[in-house]
C-alpha positions in Angstrom: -30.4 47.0 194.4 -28.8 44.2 192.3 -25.3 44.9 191.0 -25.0 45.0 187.3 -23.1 41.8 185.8 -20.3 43.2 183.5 -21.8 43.7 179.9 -19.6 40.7 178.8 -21.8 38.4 180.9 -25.4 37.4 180.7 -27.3 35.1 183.5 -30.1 33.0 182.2 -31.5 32.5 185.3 -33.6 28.8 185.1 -36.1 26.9 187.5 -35.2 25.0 190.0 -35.0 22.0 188.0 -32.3 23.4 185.9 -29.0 25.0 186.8 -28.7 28.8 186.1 -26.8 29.0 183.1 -24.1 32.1 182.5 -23.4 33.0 178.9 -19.9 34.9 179.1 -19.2 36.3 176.0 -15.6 38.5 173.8 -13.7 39.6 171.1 -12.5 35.8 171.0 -15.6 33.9 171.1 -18.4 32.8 173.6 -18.7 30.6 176.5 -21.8 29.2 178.5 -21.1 27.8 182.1 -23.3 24.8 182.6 -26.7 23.9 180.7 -29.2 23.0 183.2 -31.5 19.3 183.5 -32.2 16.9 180.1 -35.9 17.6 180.1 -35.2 21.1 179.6 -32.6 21.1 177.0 -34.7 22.5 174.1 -35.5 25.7 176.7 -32.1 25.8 177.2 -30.9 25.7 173.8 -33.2 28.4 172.4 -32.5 30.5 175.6 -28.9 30.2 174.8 -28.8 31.1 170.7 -31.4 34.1 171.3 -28.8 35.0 174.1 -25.9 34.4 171.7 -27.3 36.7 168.5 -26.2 34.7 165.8 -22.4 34.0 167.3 -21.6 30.4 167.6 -20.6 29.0 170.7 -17.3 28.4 171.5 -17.3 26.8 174.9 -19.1 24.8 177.5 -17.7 24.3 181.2 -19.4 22.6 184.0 -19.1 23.5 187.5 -19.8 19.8 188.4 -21.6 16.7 187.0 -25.2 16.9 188.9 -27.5 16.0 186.4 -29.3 19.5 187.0 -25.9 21.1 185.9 -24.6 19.1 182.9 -27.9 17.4 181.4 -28.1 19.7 178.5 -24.4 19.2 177.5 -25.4 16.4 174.7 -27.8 18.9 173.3 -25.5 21.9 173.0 -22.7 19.4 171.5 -25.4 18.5 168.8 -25.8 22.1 168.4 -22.8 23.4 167.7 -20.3 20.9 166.4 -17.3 23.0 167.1 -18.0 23.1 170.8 -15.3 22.8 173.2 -16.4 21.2 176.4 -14.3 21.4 180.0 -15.3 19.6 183.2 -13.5 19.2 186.6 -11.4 16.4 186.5 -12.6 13.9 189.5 -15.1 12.1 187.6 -13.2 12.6 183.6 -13.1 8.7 183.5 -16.7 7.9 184.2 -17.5 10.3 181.5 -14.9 9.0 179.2 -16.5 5.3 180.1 -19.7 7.0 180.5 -20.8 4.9 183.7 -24.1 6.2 184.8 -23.8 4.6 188.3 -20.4 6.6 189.2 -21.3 9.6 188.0 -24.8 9.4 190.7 -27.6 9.4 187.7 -28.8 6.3 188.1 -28.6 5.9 191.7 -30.6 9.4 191.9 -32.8 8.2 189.6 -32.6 11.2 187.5 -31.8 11.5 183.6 -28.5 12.4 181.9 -27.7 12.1 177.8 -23.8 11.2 177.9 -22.0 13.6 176.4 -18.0 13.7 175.6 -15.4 16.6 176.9 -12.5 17.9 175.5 -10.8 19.8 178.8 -10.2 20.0 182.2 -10.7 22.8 184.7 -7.8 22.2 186.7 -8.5 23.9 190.0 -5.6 26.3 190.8 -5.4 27.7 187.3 -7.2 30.5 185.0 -9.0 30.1 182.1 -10.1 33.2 179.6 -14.0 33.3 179.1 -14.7 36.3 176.8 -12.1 38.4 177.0 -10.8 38.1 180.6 -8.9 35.7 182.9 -11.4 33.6 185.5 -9.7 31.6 188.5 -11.0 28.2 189.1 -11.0 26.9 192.6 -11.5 23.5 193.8 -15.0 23.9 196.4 -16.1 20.4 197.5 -18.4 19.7 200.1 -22.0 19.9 197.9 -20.2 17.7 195.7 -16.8 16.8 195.8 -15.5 17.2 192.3 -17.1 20.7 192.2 -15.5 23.7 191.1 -16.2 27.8 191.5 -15.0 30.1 188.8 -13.9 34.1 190.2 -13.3 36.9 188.2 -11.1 39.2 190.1 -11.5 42.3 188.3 -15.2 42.7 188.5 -15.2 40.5 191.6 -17.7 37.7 190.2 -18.2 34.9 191.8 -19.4 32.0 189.7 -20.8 30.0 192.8 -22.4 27.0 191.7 -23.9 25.2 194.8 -21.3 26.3 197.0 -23.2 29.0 198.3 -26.9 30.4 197.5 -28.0 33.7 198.7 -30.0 31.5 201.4 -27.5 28.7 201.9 -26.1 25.8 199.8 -26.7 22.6 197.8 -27.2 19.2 199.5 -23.9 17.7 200.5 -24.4 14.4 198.7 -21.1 13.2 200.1 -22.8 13.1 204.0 -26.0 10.6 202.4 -23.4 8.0 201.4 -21.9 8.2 205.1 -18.4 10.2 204.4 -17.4 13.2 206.7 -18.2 16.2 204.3 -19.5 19.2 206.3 -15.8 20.6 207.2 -15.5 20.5 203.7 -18.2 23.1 203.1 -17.2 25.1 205.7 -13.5 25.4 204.1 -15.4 26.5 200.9 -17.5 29.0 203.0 -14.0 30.5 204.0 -12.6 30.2 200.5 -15.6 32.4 199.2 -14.8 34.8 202.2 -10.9 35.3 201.2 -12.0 35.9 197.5 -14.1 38.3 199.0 -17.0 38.7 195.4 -18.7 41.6 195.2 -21.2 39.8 193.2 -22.6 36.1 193.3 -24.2 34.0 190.4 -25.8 31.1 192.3 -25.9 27.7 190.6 -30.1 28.2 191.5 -32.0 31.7 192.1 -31.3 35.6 191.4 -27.7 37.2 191.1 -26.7 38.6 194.9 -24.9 40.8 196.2 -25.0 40.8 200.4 -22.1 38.0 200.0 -21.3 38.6 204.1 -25.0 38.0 204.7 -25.2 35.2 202.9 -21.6 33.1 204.1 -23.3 34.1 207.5 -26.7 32.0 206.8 -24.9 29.5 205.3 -22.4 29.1 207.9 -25.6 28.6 210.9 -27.4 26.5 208.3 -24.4 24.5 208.5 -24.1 24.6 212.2 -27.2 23.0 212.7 -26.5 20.1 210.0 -23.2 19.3 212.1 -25.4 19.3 215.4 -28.0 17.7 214.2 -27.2 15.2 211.0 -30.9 14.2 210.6 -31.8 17.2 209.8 -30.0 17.0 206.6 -30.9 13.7 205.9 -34.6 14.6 205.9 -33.9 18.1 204.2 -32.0 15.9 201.0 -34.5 13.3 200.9 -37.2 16.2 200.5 -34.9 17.6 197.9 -34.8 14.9 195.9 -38.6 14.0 196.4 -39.2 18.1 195.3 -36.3 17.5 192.3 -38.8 14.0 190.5 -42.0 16.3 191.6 -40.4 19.2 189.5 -39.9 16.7 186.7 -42.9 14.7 186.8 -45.0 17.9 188.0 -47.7 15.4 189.0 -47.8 11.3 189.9 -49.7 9.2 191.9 -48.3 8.5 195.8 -48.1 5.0 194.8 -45.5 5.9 192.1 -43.4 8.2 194.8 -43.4 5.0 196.8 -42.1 3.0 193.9 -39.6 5.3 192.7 -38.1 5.7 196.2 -37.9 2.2 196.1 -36.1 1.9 193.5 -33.9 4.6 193.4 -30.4 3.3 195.4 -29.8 6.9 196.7 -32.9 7.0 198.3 -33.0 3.4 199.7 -29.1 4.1 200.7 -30.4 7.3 202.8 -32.8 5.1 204.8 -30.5 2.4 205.5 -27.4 3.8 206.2 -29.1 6.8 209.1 -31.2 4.2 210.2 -34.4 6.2 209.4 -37.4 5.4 212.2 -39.9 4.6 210.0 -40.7 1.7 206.9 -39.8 3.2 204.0 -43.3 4.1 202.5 -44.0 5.7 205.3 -41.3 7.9 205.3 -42.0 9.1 201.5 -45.8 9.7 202.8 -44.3 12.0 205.9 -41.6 13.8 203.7 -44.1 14.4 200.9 -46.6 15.7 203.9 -44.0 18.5 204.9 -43.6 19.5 201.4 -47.1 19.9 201.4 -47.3 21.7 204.5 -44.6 23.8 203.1 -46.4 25.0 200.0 -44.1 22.7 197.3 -46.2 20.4 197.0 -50.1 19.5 197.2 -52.2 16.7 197.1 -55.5 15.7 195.6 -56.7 12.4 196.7 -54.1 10.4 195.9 -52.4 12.1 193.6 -49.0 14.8 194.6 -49.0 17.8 192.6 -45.9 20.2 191.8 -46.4 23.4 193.6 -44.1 26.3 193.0 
């Protein structure tokens, strides 16, 4: 059985194309920890003021800046004018400048309003969400500005992609060609010293097997440091599921356009020297997703499954 969050917190548990979003609310006001993709910002408003029961809200924080994480940030600042937004602090001056190339959107190819902040969550410090003191720790390695928020009390773990109940975000850093897999095993030990009861994922249900799940993800990770490839294909599949999820349907030929077109992409097929032209490779990796139930196709047309 699931363990009950404290009554001061509320999950809004999202799609895979959107972040989970955790509404953590007090005496002294209400904060939301991040607001899930662009194209779902209207879901993700309403979800938040029926979750909110006519309070304002006070504060938004963002575990990191993936688009899936921060895209509806521009929508709750339009929403509540008073809003107090906090960010980690590695990438504060692309968001200041609002440059969409550092801050991955446009090399991703994926969508992101720009929005203004306010604060920082320094890792090593605590900030009060509701009524009580959360610890925010510094856990790079899915991304390397990213940041996990712990509750000691209650012993909730605010994960983000650091760890899933079955594993872990993509480690973006590895596609551009920088060492970033000891990194996630150091955040794997960090989530083992803090030792959560409970776990709210950046993506799926609230968990609370944490051993299980540092133990999967550990392996999983294994296997990426033995064999790289493997994560190179498994990312480029993630982002090819990530524009199915957003487009739900498009022609092949658009797939093979967009990959084209998209830097990250083209980056993750030049720099691991992938064996194959680079149409061909979108055709394969959409054929696994297919064979994988996420995906199907119709003639030439690749349908969201899932």
């Amino acid at each position: 059985m699931k363990q009950q969050l404290p009554e001061s917190v509320v999950l809004l548990e999202r799609g895979w194309l959107s972040s989970n979003n955790v509404l953590i609310c007090g005496r002294h006001g209400c904060a939301l920890v991040d607001s899930g993709y662009a194209t779902h910002a209207g879901q993700t408003l309403a979800l938040v003021e029926a979750a909110l029961h006519g309070r304002p809200l006070d504060l938004l924080l963002n575990t990191h800046l993936h688009s899936d994480h921060c895209g509806g940030n521009a929508a709750l600042q339009a929403a509540f004018p008073a809003l107090q937004t906090h960010i980690p602090p590695g990438l504060a001056r692309h968001v200041r400048d609002w440059d969409a190339e550092a801050l991955t959107y446009a090399p991703t190819g994926q969508t992101c309003p720009p929005f203004g902040f306010d604060g920082l969550l320094q890792p090593g410090t605590e900030i009060t969400l509701g009524d009580t003191a959360w610890q925010v720790h510094a856990a790079p390695g899915h991304d390397t500005h990213s940041v996990i928020l712990f509750e000691p009390a209650s012993r909730v773990l605010i994960s983000a992609d650091a760890l899933w109940e079955r594993g872990f975000g993509v480690v973006f850093p590895e596609l551009e060609g920088e060492d970033a897999f000891a990194e996630v095993g150091e955040t794997l030990d960090l989530i083992a010293s803090l030792s959560p009861a409970t776990v709210i994922p950046g993506h799926g249900a609230v968990f609370t097997g944490v051993d299980a799940a540092i133990a999967y993800a550990r392996e999983r990770l294994e296997g990426f440091v033995a064999q790289p490839a493997r994560h190179v294909r498994h990312a480029a599949k993630v982002l090819l599921k990530f524009k199915l999820l957003e487009l739900q349907s498009a022609p092949l030929d658009r797939f093979i356009d967009w990959a084209h077109t998209t830097p990250y992409f083209a980056l993750m097929h030049r720099v691991h020297a992938v064996d194959a032209a680079l149409p061909q490779w979108v055709e394969t990796l959409l054929a696994e997703l297919e064979r994988a139930g996420a995906a199907r196709r119709e003639g030439t047309l690749i349908l969201n499954v899932g």
